[in-house]
PyMOL commands that place a pseudoatom at each C-alpha (Angstrom):
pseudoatom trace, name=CA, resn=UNK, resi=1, chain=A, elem=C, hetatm=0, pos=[-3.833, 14.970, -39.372]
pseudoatom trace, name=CA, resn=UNK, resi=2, chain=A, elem=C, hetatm=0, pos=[-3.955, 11.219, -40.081]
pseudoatom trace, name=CA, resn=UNK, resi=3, chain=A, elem=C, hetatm=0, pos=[-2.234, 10.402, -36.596]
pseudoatom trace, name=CA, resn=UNK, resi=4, chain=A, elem=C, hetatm=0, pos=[-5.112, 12.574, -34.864]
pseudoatom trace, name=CA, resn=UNK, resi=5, chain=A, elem=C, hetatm=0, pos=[-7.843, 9.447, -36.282]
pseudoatom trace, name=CA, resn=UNK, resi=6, chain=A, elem=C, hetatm=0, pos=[-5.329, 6.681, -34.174]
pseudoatom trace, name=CA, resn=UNK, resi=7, chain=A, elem=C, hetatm=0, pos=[-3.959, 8.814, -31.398]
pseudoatom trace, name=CA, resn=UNK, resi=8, chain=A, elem=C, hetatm=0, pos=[-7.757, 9.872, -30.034]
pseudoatom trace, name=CA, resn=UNK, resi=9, chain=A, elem=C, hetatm=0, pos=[-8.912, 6.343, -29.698]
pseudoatom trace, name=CA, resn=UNK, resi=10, chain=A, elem=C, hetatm=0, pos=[-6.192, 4.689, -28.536]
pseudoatom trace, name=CA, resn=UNK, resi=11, chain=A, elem=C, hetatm=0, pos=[-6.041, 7.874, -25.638]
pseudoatom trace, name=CA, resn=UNK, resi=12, chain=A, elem=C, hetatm=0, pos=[-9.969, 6.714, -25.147]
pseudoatom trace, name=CA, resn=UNK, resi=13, chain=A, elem=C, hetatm=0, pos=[-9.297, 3.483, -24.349]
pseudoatom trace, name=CA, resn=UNK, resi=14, chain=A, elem=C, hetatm=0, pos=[-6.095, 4.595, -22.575]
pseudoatom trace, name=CA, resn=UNK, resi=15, chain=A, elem=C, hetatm=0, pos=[-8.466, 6.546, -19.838]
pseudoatom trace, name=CA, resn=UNK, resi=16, chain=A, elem=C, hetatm=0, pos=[-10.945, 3.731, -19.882]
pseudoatom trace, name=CA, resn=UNK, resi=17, chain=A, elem=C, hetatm=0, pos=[-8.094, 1.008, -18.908]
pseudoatom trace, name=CA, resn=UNK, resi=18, chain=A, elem=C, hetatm=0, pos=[-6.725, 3.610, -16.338]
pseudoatom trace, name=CA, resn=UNK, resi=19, chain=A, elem=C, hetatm=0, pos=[-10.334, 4.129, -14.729]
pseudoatom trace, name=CA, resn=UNK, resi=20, chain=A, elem=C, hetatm=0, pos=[-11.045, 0.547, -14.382]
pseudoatom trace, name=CA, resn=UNK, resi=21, chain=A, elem=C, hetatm=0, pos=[-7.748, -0.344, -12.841]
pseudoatom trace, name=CA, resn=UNK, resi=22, chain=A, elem=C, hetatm=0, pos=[-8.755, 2.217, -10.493]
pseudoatom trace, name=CA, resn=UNK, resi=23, chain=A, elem=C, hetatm=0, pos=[-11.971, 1.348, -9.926]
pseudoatom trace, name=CA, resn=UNK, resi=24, chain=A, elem=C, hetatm=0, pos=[-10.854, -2.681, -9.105]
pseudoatom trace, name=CA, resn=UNK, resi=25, chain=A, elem=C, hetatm=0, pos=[-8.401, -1.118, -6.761]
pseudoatom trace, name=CA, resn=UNK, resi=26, chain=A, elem=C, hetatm=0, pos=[-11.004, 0.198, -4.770]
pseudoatom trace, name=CA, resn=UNK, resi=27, chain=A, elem=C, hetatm=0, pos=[-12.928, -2.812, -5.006]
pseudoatom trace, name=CA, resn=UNK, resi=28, chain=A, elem=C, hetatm=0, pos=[-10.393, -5.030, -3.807]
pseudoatom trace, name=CA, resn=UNK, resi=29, chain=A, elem=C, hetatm=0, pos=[-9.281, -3.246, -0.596]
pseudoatom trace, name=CA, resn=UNK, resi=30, chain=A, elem=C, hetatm=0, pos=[-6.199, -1.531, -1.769]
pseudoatom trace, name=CA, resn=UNK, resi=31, chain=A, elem=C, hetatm=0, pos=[-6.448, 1.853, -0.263]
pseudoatom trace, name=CA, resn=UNK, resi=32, chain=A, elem=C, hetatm=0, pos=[-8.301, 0.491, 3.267]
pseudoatom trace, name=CA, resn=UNK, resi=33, chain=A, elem=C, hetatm=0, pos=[-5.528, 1.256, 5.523]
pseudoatom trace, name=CA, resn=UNK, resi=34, chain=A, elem=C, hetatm=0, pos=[-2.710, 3.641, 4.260]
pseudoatom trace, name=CA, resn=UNK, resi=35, chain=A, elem=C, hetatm=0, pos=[-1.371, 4.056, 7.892]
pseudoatom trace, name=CA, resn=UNK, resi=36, chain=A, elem=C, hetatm=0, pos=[-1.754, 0.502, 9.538]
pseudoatom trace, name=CA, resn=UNK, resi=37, chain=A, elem=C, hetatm=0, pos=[1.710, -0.992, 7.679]
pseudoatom trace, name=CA, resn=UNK, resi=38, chain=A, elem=C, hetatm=0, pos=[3.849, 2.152, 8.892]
pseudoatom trace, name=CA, resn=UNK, resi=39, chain=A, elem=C, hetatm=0, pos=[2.678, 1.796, 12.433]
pseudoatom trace, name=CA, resn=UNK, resi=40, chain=A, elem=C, hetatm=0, pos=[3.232, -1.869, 12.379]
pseudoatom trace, name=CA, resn=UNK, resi=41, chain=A, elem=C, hetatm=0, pos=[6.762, -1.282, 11.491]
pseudoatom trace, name=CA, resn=UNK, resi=42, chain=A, elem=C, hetatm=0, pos=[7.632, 1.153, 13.742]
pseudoatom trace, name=CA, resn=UNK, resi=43, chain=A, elem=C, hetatm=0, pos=[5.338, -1.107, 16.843]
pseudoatom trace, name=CA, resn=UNK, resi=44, chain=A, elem=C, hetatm=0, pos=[6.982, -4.535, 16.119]
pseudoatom trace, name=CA, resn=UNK, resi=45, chain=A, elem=C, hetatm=0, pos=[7.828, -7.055, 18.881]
pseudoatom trace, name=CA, resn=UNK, resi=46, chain=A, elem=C, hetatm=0, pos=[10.930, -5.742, 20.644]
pseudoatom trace, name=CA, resn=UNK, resi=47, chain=A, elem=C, hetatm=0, pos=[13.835, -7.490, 19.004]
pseudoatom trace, name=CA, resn=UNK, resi=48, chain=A, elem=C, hetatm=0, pos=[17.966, -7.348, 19.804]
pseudoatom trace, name=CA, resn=UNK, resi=49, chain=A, elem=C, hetatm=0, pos=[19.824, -6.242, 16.656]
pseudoatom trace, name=CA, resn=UNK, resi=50, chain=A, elem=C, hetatm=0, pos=[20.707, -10.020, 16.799]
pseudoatom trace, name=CA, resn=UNK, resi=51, chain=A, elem=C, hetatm=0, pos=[17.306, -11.069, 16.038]
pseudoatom trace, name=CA, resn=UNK, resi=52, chain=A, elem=C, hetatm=0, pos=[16.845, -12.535, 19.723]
pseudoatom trace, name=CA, resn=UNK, resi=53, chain=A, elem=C, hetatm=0, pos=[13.895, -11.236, 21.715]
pseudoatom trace, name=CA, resn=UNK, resi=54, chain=A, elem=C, hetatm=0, pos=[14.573, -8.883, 24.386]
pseudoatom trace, name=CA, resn=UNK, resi=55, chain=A, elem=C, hetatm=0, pos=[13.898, -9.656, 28.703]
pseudoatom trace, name=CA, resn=UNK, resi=56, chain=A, elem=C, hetatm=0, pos=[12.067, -7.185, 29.871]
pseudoatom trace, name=CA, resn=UNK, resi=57, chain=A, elem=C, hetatm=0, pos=[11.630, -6.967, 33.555]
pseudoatom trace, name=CA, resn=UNK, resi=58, chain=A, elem=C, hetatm=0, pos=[8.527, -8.502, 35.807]
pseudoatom trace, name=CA, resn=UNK, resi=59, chain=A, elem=C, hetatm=0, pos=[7.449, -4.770, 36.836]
pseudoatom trace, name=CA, resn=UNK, resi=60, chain=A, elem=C, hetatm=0, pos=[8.153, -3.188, 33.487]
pseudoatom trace, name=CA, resn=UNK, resi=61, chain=A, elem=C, hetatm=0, pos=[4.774, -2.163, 31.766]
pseudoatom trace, name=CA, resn=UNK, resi=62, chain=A, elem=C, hetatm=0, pos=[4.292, -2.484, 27.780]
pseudoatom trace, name=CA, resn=UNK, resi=63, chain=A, elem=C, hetatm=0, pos=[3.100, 1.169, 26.643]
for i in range(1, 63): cmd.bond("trace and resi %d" % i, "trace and resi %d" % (i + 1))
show_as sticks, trace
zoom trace
């Protein structure tokens, strides 16, 4: 029964310190674009396995 008088408060402040770390999050920008990084892996500048930027042709449109 004894733990009960330390495990309750220290659970407390547990949800408290989980709550504000959430709430800063928010704050701060974290969760503004969830989708943006993905895409702008998958769009990158086309690139040889090399490294070395690929020609593309005159008449050849960028989609």
């Amino acid at each position: 029964m004894e733990s009960v008088y330390l495990l309750i408060p220290v659970s407390v402040l547990l949800v408290f310190g989980i709550a504000f770390a959430f709430w800063w999050s928010v704050r701060s920008g974290q969760f503004d674009d969830l989708e943006g990084p993905g895409f702008k892996i998958l769009m990158d500048d086309d690139k040889a396995p090399g490294g070395h930027a690929v020609k593309k042709d005159p008449g050849e449109e960028k989609v």
